[in-house]
C-alpha positions as CSV (number, residue, x, y, z in Angstrom):
1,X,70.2,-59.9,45.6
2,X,68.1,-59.5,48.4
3,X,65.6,-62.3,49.4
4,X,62.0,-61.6,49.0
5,X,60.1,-62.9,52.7
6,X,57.1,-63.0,51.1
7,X,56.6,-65.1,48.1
8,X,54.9,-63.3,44.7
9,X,51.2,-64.2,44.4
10,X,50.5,-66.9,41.4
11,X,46.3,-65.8,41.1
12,X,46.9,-64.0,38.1
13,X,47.8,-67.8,36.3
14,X,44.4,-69.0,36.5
15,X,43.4,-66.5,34.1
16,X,42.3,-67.5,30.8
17,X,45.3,-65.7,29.1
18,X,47.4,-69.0,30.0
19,X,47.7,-73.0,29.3
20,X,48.4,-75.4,31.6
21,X,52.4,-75.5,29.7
22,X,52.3,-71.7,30.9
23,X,51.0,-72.6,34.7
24,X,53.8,-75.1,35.2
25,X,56.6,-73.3,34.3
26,X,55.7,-70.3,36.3
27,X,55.4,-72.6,39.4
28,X,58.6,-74.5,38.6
29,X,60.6,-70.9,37.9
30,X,59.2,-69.6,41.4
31,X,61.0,-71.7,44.0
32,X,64.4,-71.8,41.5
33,X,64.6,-68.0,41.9
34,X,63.8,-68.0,45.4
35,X,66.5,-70.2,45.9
36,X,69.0,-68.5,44.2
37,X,72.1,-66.0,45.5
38,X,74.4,-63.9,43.4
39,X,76.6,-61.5,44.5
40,X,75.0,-58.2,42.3
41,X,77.7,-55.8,43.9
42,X,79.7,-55.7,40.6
43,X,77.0,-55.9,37.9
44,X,79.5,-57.3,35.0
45,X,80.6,-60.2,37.1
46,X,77.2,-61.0,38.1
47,X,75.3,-60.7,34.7
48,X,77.9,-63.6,33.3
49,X,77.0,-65.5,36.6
50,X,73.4,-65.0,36.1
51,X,73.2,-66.0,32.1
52,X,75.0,-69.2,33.7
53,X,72.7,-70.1,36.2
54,X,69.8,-69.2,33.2
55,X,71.5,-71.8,30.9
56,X,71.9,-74.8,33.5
57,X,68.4,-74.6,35.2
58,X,67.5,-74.5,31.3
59,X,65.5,-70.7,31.3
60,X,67.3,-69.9,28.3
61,X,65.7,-72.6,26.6
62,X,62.6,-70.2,25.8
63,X,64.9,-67.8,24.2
64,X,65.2,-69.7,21.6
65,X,63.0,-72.2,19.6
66,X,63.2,-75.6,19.6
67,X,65.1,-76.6,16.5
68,X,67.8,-75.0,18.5
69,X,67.8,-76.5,21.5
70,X,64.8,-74.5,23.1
71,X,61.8,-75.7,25.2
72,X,59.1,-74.8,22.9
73,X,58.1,-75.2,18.9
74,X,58.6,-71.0,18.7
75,X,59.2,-68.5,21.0
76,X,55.8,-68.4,23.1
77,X,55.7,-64.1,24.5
78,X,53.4,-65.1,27.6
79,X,56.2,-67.8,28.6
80,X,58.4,-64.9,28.1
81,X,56.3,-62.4,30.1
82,X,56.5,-64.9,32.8
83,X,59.7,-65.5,32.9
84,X,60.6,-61.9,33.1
85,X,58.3,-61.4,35.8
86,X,59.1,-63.8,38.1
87,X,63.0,-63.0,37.3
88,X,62.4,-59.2,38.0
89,X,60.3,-60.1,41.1
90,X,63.9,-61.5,42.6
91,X,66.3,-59.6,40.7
92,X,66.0,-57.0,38.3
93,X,69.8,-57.9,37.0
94,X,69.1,-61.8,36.9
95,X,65.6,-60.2,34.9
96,X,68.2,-58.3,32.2
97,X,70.9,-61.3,31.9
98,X,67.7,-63.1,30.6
99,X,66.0,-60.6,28.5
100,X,69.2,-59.5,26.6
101,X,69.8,-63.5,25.7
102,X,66.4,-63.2,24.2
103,X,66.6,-60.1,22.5
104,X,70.3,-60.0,21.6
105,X,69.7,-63.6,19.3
106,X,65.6,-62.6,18.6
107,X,66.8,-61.8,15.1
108,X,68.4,-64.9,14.3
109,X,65.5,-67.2,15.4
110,X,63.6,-65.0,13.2
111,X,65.9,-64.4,10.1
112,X,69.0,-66.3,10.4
113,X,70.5,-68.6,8.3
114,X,70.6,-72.6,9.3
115,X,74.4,-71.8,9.7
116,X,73.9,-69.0,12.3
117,X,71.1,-70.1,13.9
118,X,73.2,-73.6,14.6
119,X,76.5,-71.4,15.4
120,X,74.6,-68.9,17.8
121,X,71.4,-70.3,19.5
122,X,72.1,-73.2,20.9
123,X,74.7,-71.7,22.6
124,X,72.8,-68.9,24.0
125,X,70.4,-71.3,25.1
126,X,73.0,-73.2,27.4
127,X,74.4,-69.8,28.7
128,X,77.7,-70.6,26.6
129,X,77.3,-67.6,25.0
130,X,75.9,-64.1,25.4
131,X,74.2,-62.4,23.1
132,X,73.4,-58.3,22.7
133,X,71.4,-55.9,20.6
134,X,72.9,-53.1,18.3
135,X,70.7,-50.4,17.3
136,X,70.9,-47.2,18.9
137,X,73.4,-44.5,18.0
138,X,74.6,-41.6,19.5
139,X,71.8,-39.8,17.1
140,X,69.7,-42.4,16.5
141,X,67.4,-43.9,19.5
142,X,63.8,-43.9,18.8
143,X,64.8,-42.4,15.8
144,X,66.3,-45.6,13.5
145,X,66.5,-44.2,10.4
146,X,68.9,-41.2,11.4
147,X,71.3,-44.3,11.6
148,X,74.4,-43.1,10.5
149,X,76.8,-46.5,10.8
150,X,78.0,-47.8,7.6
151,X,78.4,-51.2,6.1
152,X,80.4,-51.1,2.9
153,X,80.6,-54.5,1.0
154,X,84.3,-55.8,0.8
155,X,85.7,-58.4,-1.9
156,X,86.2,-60.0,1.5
157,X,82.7,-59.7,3.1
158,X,81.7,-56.2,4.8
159,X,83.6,-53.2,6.6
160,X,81.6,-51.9,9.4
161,X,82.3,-48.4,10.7
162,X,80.6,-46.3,12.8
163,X,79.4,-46.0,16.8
164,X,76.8,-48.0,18.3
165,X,76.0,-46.7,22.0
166,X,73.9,-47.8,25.6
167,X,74.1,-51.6,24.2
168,X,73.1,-53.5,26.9
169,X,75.5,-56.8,27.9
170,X,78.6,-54.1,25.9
171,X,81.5,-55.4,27.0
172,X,80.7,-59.0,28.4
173,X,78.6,-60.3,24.7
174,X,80.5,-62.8,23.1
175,X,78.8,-61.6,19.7
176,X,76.3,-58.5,18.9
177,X,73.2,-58.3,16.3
178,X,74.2,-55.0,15.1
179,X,72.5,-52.7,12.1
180,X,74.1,-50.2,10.0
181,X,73.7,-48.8,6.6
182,X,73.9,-50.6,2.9
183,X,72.1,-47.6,1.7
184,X,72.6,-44.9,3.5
185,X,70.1,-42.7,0.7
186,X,67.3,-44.8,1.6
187,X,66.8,-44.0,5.2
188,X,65.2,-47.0,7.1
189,X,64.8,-49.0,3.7
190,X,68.6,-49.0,3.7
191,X,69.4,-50.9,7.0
192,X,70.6,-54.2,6.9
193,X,71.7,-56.3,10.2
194,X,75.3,-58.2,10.5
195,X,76.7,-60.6,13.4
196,X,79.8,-59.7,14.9
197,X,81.7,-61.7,17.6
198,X,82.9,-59.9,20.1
199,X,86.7,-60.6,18.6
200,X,86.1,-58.9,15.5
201,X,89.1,-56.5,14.1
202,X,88.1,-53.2,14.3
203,X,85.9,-53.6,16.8
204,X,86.1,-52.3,20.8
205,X,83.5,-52.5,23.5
206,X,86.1,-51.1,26.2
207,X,83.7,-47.7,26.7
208,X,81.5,-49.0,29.5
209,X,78.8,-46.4,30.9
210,X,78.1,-46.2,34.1
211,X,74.0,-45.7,35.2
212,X,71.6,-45.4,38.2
213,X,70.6,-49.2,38.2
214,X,74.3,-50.7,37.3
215,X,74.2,-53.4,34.7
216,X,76.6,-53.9,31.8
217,X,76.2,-50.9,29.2
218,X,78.7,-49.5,26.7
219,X,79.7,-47.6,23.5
220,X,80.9,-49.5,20.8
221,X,83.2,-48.2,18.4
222,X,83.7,-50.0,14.9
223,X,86.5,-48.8,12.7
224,X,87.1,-50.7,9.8
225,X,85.6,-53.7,11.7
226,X,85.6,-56.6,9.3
227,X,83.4,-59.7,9.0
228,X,82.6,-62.2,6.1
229,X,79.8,-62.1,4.1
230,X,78.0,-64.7,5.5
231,X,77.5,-61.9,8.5
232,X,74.7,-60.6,7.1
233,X,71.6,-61.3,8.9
234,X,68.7,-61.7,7.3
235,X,67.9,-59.8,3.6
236,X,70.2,-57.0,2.5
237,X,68.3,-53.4,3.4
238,X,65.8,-55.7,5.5
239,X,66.9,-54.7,8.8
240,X,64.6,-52.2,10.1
241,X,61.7,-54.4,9.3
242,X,64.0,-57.4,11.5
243,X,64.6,-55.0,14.3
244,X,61.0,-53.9,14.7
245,X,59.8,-58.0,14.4
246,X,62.5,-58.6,17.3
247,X,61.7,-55.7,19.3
248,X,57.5,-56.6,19.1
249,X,58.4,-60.2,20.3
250,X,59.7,-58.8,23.4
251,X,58.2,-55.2,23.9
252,X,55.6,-57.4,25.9
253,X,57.8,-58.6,27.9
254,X,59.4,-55.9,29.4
255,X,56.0,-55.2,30.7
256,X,56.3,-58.2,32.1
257,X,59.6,-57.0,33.8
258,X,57.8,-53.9,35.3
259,X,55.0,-56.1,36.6
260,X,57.3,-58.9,38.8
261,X,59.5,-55.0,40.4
262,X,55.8,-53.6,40.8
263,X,54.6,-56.8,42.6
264,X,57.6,-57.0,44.8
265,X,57.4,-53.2,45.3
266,X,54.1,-53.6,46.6
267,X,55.1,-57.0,48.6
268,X,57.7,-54.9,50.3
269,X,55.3,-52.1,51.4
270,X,52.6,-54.7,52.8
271,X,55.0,-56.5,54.8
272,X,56.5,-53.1,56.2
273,X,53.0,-51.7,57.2
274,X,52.1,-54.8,58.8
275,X,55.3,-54.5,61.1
276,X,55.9,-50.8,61.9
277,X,54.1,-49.6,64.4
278,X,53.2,-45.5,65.4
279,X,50.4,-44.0,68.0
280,X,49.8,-47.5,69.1
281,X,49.0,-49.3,66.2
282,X,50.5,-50.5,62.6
283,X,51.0,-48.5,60.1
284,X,48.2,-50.6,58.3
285,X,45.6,-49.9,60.3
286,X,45.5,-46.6,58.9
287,X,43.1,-45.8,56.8
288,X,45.4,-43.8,54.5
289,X,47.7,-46.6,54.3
290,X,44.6,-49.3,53.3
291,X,44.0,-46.6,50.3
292,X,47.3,-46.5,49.1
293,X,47.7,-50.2,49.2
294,X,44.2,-50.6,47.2
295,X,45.4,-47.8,44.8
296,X,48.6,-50.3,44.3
297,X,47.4,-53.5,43.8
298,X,44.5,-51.8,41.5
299,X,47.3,-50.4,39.1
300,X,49.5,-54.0,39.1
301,X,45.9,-55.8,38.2
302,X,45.1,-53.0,35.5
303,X,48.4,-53.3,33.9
304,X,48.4,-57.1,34.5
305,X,45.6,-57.5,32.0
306,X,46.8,-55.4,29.5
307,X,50.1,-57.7,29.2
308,X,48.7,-60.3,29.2
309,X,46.4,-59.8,26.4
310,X,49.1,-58.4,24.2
311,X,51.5,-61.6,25.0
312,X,48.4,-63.3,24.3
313,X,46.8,-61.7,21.5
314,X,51.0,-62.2,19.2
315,X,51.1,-66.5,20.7
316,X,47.1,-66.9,19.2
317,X,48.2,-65.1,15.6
318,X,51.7,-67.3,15.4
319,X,49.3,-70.5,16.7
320,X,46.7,-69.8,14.1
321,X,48.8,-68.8,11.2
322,X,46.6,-66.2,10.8
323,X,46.3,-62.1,11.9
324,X,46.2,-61.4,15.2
325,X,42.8,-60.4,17.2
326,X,43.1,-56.6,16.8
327,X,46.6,-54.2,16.8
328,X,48.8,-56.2,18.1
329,X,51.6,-53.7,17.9
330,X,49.1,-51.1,19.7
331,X,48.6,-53.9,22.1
332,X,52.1,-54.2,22.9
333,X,52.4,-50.6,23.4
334,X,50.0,-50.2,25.6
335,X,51.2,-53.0,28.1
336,X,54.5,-51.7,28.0
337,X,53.1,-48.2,28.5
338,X,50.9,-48.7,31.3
339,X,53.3,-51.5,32.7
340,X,56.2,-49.4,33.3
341,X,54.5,-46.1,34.0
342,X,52.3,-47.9,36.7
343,X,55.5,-49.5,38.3
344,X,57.0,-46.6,38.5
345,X,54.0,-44.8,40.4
346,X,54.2,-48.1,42.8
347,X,57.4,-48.3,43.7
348,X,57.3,-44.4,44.3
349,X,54.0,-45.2,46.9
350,X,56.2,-48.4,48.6
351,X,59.4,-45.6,49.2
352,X,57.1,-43.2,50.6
353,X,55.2,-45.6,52.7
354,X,58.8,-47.0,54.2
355,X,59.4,-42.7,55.0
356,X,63.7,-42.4,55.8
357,X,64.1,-46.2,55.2
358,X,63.1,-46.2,51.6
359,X,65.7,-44.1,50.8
360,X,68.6,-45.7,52.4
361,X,70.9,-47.2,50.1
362,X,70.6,-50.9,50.0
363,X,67.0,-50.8,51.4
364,X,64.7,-53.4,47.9
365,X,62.7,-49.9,47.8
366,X,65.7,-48.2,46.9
367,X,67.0,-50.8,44.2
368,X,63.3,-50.8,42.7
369,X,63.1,-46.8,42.6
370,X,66.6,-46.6,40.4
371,X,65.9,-50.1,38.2
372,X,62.4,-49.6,37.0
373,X,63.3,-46.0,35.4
374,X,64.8,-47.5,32.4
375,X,62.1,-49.6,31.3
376,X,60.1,-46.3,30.9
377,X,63.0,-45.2,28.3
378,X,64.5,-48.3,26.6
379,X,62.7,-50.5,23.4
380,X,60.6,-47.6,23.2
381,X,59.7,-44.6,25.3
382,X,56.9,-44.1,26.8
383,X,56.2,-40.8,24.2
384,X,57.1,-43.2,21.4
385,X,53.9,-45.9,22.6
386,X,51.5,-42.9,22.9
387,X,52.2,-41.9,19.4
388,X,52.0,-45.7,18.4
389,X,48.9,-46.2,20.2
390,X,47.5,-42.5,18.6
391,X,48.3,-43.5,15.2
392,X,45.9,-47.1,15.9
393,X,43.4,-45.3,17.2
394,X,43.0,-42.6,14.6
395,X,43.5,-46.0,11.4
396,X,40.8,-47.0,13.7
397,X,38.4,-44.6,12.8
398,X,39.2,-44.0,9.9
């Protein structure tokens, strides 16, 4: 984890997207993750250190809500945005080991029985346990319903078989939200969600993949994985609807995620303009350089807003009890869209702006350019939000 020298700017919280609440814990977060130093080198290792840390300084409280140990009524997406931000800004693994404590027990706040939710979330709030997410297959990524997992009701409860694969935290979760088929005729209408500790029979997590940005991934095989009935999560067939609520709680926030990498990208860039000098001057004083910078900052601002709005626009529905301001599932896909794309276009400029150094291994430009690429792919592709935001537009117009 490499220390930033210049700490990430705090403007954006006087906009009117955020409350006082909101404004605090950003400030508080800022110097704790400054302050913090994990050894990233072997990502497995460090992700358990880092879902630790989370627990004690009490960030994994807004995982959860608060009849669960967890800092707030219900779980608040711009507090989340935040979080993940500031988080990414530091580290983009201390950033995951967060997210996938969110995600990975999302479906419990949200559907769980008062059992599970007592048996799971507190826990995940303290960093005791670690939760992950179980939907994609081997055939089935943005494509859910091609699901071909099974869940087969037992006198004893349920047999799972089947292959879940890139599960972030596979390997290291002490219990995964996974989805497979009741009904396997009825496409997405025959998904339901299960729990399943990590030390269910039937059940291995020893296929770890390895990937450009290292943090825990693997393949999960379940044969004849067995778990009692009171596993299911949520209503039986309900579990596409579950996994789309989850994933719309936190699609905003992985724009939030690309936001605190493009920030530090472009914090990285400004201080190495303002210190390398050629033909007698910084590489700042260029005019070239000023224009890139501008170009930056203008599409870090741009995607700013439009995370903020969508993080927003889902806290205002939930506080009102009522619907939300506009699509907010178009919102969503558009800050995630424009978040991540925009990063990526960032930290591209801050590696070319730092010429041979940019590309040397261990250089923050280097770790940016491999970690952002994911976000562009994972809770949703990019090509997947275009075709979201196309189908709004044209319901919009109609």
């Amino acid at each position: 984890m490499a220390a930033s020298a210049t700490p990430p700017s705090t403007a954006h919280l006087a906009l009117p997207f955020f409350d006082d609440g909101h404004r605090t814990l950003a400030r508080e977060l800022l110097p704790w993750a400054a302050g913090q130093s994990v050894d990233e080198r072997d990502d497995r290792p460090a992700c358990r250190d880092w879902v630790k840390r989370l627990g004690q300084g009490g960030w994994l409280r807004y995982c959860v809500p608060a009849a669960s140990g967890g800092a707030l009524e219900r779980l608040d997406s711009r507090a989340l945005v935040l979080l993940r931000e500031t988080l990414a800004f530091h580290s983009p693994l201390a950033d995951f080991a967060f997210a996938m404590q969110g995600l990975g027990s999302g479906a419990i706040t949200l559907a769980g029985s008062a059992a599970q939710q007592r048996d799971y979330l507190r826990a995940v709030a303290q960093g005791d346990k670690i939760a992950a997410f179980a939907l994609s297959e081997p055939e089935a990524g943005s494509d859910v319903g091609a699901m071909a997992m099974q869940a087969v009701a037992t006198p004893q409860g349920w047999r799972l078989d089947g292959q879940k694969t890139w599960i972030s935290n596979g390997g290291i979760a002490d219990f995964y939200c996974v989805f497979a088929k009741t009904d396997p005729a009825a496409g997405s209408r025959g998904i339901t969600a299960f729990l399943v500790d990590a030390n269910a029979p039937g059940l291995d997590t020893s296929a770890h993949i390895e990937v450009m940005a290292p943090h825990p991934l693997a393949t999960l095989n379940f044969e004849g994985c067995t778990v009692e009935r009171e596993a299911q999560l949520g209503e039986l067939n309900g579990g596409f609807k579950l996994a789309m609520r989850t994933l719309d709680i936190f699609r905003a926030s992985v724009a939030g995620a690309a936001l605190g990498m493009a920030r530090r990208a472009l914090a990285e860039a400004v201080r190495h303009a303002s210190n390398r000098r050629m033909f007698g001057q910084t590489l700042a004083d260029f005019q070239l350089t000023q224009a890139k910078l501008g170009e930056m900052a203008a599409l870090i601002d741009s995607a700013a807003l439009l995370t903020y709005r969508a993080a927003w626009m889902r806290d205002d529905s939930e506080a009102r009890g009522a619907p939300p301001a506009g699509d907010i599932t178009a919102a969503a896909a558009m800050a995630k869209m424009c978040a991540t794309e925009n990063a990526s276009r960032v930290i591209d400029m801050a590696l070319q702006m730092h010429g041979g150094l940019g590309v040397k291994v261990g250089s923050k430009v280097e770790s940016l350019y491999r970690d952002i690429r994911s976000l562009r792919i994972y809770e949703g592709a990019t090509e997947v939000q275009q075709l979201i935001i196309g189908k709004s537009v044209l319901r919009s117009a109609a």
